[in-house]
N, C-alpha and C positions, 0 to 999 in steps of 0.2 A: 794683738799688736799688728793685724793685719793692714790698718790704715797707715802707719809708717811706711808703709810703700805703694801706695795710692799718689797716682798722677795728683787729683783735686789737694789733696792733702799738702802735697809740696807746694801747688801752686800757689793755693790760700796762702801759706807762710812769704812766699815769696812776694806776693800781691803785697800784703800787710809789710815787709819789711819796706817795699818801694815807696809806700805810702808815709810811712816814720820818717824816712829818707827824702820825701819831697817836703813832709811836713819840716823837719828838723830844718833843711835850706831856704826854705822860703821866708816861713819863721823866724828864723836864728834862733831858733829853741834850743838848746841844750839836753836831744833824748837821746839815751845808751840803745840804740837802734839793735845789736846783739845783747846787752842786758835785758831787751823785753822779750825778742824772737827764743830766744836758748832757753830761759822757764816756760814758756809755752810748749816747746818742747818735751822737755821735764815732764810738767803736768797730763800731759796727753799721752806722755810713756805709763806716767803712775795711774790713769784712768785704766789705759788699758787692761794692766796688772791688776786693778783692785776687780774690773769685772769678767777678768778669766774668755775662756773660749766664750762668753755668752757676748763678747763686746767683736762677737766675727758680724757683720755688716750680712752676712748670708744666714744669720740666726733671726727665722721669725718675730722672736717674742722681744727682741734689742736689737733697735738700731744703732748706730754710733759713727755717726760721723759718714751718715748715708738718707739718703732718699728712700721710701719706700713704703707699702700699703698692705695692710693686714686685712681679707677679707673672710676669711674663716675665723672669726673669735671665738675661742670657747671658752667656757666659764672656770672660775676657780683657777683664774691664769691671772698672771702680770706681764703688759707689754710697756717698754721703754725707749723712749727716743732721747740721745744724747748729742746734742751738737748735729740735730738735724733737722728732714723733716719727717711725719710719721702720719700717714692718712688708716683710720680702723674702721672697720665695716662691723656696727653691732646690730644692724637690724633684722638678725636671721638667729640670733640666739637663743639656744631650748632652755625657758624655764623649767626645774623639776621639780621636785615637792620639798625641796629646802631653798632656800634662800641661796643664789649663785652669786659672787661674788667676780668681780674686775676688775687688776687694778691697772692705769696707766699713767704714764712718769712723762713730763716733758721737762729737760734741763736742757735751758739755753739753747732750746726748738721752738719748732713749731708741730703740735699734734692736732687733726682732724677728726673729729668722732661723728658717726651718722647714727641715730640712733632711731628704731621704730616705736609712735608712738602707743604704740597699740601693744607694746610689750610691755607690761611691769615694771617700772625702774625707776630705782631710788639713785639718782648721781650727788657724791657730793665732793662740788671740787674745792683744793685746797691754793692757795696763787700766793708766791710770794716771790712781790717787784714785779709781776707776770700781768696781763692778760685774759682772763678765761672769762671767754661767752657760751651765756646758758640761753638755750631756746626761747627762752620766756622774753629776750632782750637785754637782760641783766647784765651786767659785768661785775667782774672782779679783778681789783688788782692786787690786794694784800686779804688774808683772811680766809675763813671758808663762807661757802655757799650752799644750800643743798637745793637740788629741784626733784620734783617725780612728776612724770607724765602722766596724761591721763587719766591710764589703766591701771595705773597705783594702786594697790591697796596693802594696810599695814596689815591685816590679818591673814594671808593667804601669801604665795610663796612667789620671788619678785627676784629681780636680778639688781644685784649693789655693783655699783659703779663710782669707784675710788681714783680721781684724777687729780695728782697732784702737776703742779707747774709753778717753775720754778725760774726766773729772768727767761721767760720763752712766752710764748704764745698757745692756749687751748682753745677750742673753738665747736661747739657740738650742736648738731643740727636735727634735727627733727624730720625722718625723712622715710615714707611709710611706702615707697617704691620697692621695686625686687631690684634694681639694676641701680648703677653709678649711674 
């Protein structure tokens, strides 16, 4: 619940409520200007709640209602961006003799992935009403996708990469540099 008391967090509301408020006058539209701003409210209290201490904006692995870049990935994790943006560094990732797994969540974001092609990786992203760009060019907006780089191969031990998005934007790039 820590975004309830975040400057951006007010202001956003406040922004959107002027914005109903111009629209409604200009318009003469008929919107309940606090009928929409008060369950937004609501909903962003009950988000909170539903994802506990992990929805703190200073927790690596969930963002929520923050900016921010994950460059340490380690495998057999899940990272989440909620109502943000979320930049993830996967191309320093140790494959080991089983199959590592990844998974990353974008709802009503924006997620960045950079990933090496020279690593092993089976990514298969999921989009729905969303977004997500696969290296090869592809897009998706509803439905899954699956790409593997390169250095794929189904017999021997690879890193899985689980990207769902969800009304946001994914974006994963192919990028066999050591630095941003």
């Amino acid at each position: 619940m820590n975004f309830l008391f975040r400057e951006a967090y007010w202001a956003s509301l406040l922004i959107l409520a002027g914005v109903l408020l111009i629209v409604r006058n200009v318009f003469k539209l008929d919107l309940p200007v606090i009928g929409i701003i008060f369950p937004i409210i609501i909903i962003s209290w009950g988000v909170s709640i539903l994802l506990g201490p992990k929805g703190n904006a200073d927790n690596d692995s969930t963002l929520l209602f923050h900016n921010g870049s994950v460059t340490g990935v380690d495998g057999n994790s899940s990272y989440n961006v909620i109502f943000g943006k979320g930049t993830y560094d996967l191309r320093n990732i140790k494959v080991g003799d089983k199959n590592t797994r990844v998974d990353i969540d974008a709802i009503f974001s924006s997620a960045f992935v950079r990933i090496n092609p020279n690593i092993p990786m089976k990514i298969i992203v999921s989009a729905v009403f969303a977004s997500g760009k696969l290296p090869d060019g592809s897009v998706i907006s509803f439905g899954d996708r699956t790409y593997t780089t390169r250095s794929y191969n189904a017999d021997s031990a690879y890193v899985e990469v689980y990207a769902d998005v969800f009304f946001g934007d994914l974006r994963i790039i192919e990028d066999d540099s050591a630095t941003f």
